[in-house]
N, C-alpha and C positions, 0 to 999 in steps of 0.2 A: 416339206412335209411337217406338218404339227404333231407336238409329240402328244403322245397320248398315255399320261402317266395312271400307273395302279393307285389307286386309293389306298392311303394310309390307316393303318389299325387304331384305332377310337383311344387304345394308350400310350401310342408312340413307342411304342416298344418292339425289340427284334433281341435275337440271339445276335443275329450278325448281321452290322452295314456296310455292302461293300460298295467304295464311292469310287465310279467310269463303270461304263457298260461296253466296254470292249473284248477281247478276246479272253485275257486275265479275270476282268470283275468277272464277266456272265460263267466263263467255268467255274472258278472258285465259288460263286454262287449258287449252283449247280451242286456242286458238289457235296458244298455244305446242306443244301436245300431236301439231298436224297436221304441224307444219313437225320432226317427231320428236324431239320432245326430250321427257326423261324427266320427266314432270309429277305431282307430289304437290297435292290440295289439301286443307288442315285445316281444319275447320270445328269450333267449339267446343259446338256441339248436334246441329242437321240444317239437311240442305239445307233454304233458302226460310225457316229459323226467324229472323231477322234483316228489315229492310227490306225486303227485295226482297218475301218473299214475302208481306208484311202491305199494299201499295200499292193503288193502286185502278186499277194495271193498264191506265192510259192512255198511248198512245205519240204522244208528240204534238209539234210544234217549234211551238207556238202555247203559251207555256208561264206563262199565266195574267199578270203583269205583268213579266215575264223579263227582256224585250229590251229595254224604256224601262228597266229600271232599270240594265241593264249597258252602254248609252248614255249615262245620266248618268254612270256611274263611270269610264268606259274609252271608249279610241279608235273609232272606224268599224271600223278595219283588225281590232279582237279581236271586237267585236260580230259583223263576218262573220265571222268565225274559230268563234265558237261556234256559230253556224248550219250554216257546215259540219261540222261535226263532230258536231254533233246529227241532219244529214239522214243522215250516212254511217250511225250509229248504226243509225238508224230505217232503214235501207235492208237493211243487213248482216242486222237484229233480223226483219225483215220476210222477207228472202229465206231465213233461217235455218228458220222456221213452215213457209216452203212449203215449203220440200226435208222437213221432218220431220214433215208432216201434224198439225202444234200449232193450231187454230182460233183465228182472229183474225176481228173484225168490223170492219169500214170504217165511221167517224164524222166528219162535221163535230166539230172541237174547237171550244169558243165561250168568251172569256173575256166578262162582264157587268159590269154595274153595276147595281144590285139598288135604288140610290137617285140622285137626281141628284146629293149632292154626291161618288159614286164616275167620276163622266162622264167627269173631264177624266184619270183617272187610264186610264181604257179607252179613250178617243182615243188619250194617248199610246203606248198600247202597240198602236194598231191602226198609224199613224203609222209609228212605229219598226219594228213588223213588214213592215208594205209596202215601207219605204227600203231594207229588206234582204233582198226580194228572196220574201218570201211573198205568195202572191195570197190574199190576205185582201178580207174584200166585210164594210160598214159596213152596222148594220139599227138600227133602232130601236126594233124590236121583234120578240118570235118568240110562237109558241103555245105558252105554258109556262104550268103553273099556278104559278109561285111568281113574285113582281117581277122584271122586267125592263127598265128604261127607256133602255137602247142598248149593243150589245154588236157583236167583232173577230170574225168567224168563219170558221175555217182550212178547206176541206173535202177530202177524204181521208186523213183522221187515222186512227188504229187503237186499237183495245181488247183485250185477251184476258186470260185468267187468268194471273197471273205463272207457278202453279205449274205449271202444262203446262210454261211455256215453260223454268224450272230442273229440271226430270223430265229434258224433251227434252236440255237442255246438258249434263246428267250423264251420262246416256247416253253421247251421241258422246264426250264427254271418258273415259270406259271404254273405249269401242270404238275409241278412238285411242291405245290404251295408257296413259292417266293414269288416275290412284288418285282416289276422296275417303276423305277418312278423318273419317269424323265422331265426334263424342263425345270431341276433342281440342283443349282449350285450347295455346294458342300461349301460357307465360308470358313470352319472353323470344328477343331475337336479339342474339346476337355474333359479335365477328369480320369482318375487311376481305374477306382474299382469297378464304375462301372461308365465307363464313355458317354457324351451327352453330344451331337450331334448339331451345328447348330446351320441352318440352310439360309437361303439366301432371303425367304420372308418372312426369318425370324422365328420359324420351328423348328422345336429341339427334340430329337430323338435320343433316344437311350437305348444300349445294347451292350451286352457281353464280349464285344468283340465291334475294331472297326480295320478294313481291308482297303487299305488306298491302293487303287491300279488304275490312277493317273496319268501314265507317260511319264511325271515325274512326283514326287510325293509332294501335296500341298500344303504342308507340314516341313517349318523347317526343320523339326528335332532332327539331330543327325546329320545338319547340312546338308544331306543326297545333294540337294543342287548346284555343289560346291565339286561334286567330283562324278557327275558327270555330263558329258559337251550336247549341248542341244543341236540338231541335225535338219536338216530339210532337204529333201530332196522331189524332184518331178515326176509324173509320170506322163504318157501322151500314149490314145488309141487309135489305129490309125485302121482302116478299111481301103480294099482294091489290092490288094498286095496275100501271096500266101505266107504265111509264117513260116521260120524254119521250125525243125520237129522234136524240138528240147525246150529245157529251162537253161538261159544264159546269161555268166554276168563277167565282166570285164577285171580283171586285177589292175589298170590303171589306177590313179590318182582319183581322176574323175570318170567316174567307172561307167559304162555301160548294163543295164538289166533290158533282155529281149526274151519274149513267151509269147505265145498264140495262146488267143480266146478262141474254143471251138463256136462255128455257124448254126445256127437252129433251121427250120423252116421257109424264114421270112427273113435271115440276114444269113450273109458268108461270115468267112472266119475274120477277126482283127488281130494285127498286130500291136500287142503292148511294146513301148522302149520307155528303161526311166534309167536314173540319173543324173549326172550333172548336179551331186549335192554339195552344201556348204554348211558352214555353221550360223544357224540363227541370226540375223539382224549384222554380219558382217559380212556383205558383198555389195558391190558398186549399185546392182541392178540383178534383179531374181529375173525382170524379161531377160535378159540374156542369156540367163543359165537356160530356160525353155528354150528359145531362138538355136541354142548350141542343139539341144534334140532334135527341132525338126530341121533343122541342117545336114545331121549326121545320118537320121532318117533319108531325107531326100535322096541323100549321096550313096546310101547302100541298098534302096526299098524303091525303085522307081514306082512312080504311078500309085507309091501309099498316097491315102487323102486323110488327112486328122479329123477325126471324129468329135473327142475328148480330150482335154487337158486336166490334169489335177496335181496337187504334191499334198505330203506325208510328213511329218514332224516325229524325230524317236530322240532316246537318248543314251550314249554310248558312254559306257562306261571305261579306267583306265586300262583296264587287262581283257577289255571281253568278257568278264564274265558276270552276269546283272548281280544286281544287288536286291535278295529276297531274304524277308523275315520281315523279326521285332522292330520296331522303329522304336529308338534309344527314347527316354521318359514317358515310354506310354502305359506302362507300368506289366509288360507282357503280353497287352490287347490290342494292339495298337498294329496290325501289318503292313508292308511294304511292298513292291515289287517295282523295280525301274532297269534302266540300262540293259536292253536289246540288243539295240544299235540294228536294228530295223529287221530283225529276226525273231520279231517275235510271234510267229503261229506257232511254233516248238517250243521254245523260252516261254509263252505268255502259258501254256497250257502247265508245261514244268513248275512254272513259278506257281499254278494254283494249287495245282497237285503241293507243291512244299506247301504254302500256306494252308491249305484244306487238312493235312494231314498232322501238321503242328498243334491246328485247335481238335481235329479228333482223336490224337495220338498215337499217330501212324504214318510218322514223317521218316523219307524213304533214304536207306542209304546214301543215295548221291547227293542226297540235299546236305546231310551233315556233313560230307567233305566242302560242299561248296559253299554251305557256310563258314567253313573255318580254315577258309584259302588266307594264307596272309600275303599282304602288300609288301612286295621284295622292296629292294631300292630302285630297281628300271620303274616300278609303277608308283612307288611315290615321287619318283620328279616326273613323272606323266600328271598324275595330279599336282603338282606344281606349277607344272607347263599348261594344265587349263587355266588355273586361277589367274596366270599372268597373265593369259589370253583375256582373258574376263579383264582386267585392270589396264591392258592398252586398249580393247575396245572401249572400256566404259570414258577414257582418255580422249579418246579419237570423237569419242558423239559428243562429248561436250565441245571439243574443239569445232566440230560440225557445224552445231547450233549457234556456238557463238560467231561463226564468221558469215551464216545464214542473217538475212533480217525480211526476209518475205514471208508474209502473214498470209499472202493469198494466192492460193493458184491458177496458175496463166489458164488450164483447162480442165475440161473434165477427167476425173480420172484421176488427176496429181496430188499428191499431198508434198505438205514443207514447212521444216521447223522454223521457225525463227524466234526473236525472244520478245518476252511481254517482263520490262525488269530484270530479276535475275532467273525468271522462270522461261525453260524454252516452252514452246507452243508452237504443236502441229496443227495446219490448216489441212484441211483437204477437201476435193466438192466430187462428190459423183452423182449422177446422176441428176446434174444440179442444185444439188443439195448442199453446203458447204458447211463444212464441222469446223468447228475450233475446240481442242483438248490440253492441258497440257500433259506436255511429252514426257513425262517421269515415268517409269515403270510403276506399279504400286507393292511389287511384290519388294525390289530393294532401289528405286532411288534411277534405274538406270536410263540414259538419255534414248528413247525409241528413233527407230529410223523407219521410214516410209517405203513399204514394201510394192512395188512399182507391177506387179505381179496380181498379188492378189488384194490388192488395194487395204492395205492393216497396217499398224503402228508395230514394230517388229522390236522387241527386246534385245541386243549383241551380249546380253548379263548374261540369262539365263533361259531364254528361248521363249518369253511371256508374249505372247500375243494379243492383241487386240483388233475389235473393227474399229471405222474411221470414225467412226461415233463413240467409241471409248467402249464398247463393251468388250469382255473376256472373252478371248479365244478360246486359250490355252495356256499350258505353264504354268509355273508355281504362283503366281497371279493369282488371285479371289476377286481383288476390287477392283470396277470399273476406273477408268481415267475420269478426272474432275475436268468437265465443261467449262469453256472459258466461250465470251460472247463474243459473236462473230463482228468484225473490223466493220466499219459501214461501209467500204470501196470495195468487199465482195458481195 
């Protein structure tokens, strides 16, 4: 689809830019847009092309092992804090669908344990979620065709397609006087008092106010992408099979997420499973992590047929709990919202509501706790233990590149580092097309690997993506990868 962006106001001016058009930008744009102020939002593809729109579209405050773990890291008093702010979410998100006739289905959410030694890890979170205040009811078993041996489940949860519900946000955010403008990378923000915006063809906005709801902030001020772990995970739609009648996700390692799409007219109902995640740019082969779906599909779904393949990129913070406000040197104008960890329909709405209500001055109890959670010791060596992660990955792809020396790939479809000098250089062809890039990250330096998957230059730093041609995916990235001339023997 081509984006089809609003036209810019003749002075470049807004009250407020908010840069992604996903769940976070379009409410906080919204929000700010009703209380009249003049609202811009950029988006560097299309609406819903980012996170939001890739999710598996569960709204839930039952959020898989969430709240045991942001109990072991943090106080009672932040653990409620995110509850609230996750029901308001969900309440806000919820009453938003009804006023705009966006279809939502009501689900038991269920988190499981698929073996006994995942038991005590689904107590705890059944536990933690009852102490604060969810009526959650303990079973030991349900009618599901895949393993089950005792699982927390929340019931009047909700489901819907993300993309109705960012259609619907965009909308009202027009019809309240604010712009999207899509097909407009944000490379850069400067300036204290009043922000100046500068885009990727070289025009510079200015605003009272700039909202990054990125995925991750594209702004190092503050490091954000120093402390928290970029994510990927799959998802796959499958047809011929009936869904079971919840929302469900697995407390393993490598977790299981299954929901039913209801059938229209002209199709029956689909099974969603996703999954099978890892961290950014450090896994052998991402086909495999898919191949593990529709394997574990086949073996519990007989007769599903896949329909759809896609994955989702989030970023998890050390304690669970995201990171919303001021972004450090921006002189107070400058917002933030990252760290999900792939919950964010509840999180992304909470986090606008905090940011919306910071610049209107009506920022809500649970935000001023959850701003002022402090990092114990368990979560500052969690952020230690990324950074290290960060510094033998970035170890490992250099080593990569340097024992690679293939410029060309054997077939279509493949990409592969090898080096040009001291510079490595990714080749890839698809579709007979053969690229040559080099493989630096541009955001810091870091050696890309070839995501075998969905054919990109994969960042293990800090989740930067790119296509095979060097342009920007995603991640704290702005700048394309610099072209290098293809070898004459491809």
């Amino acid at each position: 689809m081509t984006p089809t962006p609003d036209p810019f106001p003749d002075d470049d001016r807004f009250d407020d830019v908010v840069v992604g058009a996903g769940i976070t930008g379009l409410t906080v744009g919204l929000m700010l847009a009703r209380a009249g102020r003049r609202v811009g939002v950029v988006e560097a593809r299309r609406v819903g092309s980012g996170t939001t729109g890739r999710t598996t579209g569960k709204l839930s405050l039952l959020q898989g092992t969430r709240l045991s773990q942001i109990l072991s890291a943090q106080s009672r008093g932040v653990a409620e804090a995110y509850v609230d702010a996750n029901r308001e979410g969900m309440e806000w998100l919820l009453g938003f669908c009804a006023e705009h006739d966006v279809p939502v289905q009501t689900r038991d959410a269920v988190t499981y344990a698929s073996a006994d030694d995942e038991l005590a890890s689904v107590c705890e979170e059944h536990e933690a979620a009852g102490s604060l205040g969810l009526d959650v009811r303990w079973t030991d078993g349900l009618d599901v065709p895949f393993p089950l041996v005792g699982a927390t489940v929340l019931a009047d949860q909700a489901q819907f397609d993300p993309m109705d519900v960012l259609g619907a946000l965009a909308t009202q955010l027009r019809g309240h006087g604010g712009a999207v403008h899509e097909g407009r990378r944000v490379m850069g923000v400067s300036g204290r008092g009043t922000p100046e915006i500068t885009l990727d063809d070289g025009r510079v906005l200015r605003a009272e106010n700039v909202v990054l709801a990125t995925g991750v902030p594209t702004l190092d001020r503050g490091l954000y992408f120093a402390k928290v772990e970029p994510k990927r995970s799959y998802l796959l739609a499958f047809e011929g099979v009936e869904p079971p009648p919840a929302m469900y996700i697995s407390a393993a390692a490598s977790s299981r997420s299954i929901r039913g799409v209801p059938g229209d007219a002209t199709t029956g109902p689909r099974l969603l499973v996703g999954g099978a995640g890892h961290v950014v740019g450090r896994t052998e082969s991402e086909l495999t992590r898919i191949h593990e779906l529709r394997e574990w599909t086949a073996h519990h779904f007989d007769g599903a047929v896949e329909t759809h393949a896609w994955s989702a990129q989030d970023y998890a913070s050390h304690d669970g709990i995201p990171f919303v406000g001021t972004l450090p040197r921006g002189g107070g104008h400058i917002y933030l919202a990252t760290g999900y960890d792939k919950w964010g329909l509840t999180n992304g709405v909470a986090a606008a509501r905090t940011i919306a209500g910071q610049i209107l001055g009506s920022t809500p109890s649970w935000a001023k706790v959850l701003g002022r959670r402090i990092t114990r010791p368990r979560g500052a060596v969690r952020i230690a233990s990324l950074n290290v992660g960060v510094g033998l990955a970035a170890t490992r792809s250099l080593v990569r590149a340097e024992a690679s020396t293939a410029h060309t790939p054997a077939a279509d479809g493949v990409g592969a580092v090898g080096r040009d000098g001291v510079l490595p250089v990714g080749t890839s062809t698809l579709e007979g097309r053969t690229c040559s890039v080099v493989a630096l990250c541009t955001h810091l330096g870091g050696a890309l690997r070839w995501n075998d998957a969905e054919k990109s230059w994969d960042c293990p730093l800090h989740g930067s993506r790119f296509s095979a041609s060097g342009e920007v995916l995603e991640g704290p990235a702005t700048k394309a990868l610099a072209q290098r001339d293809v070898p004459p023997e491809a």
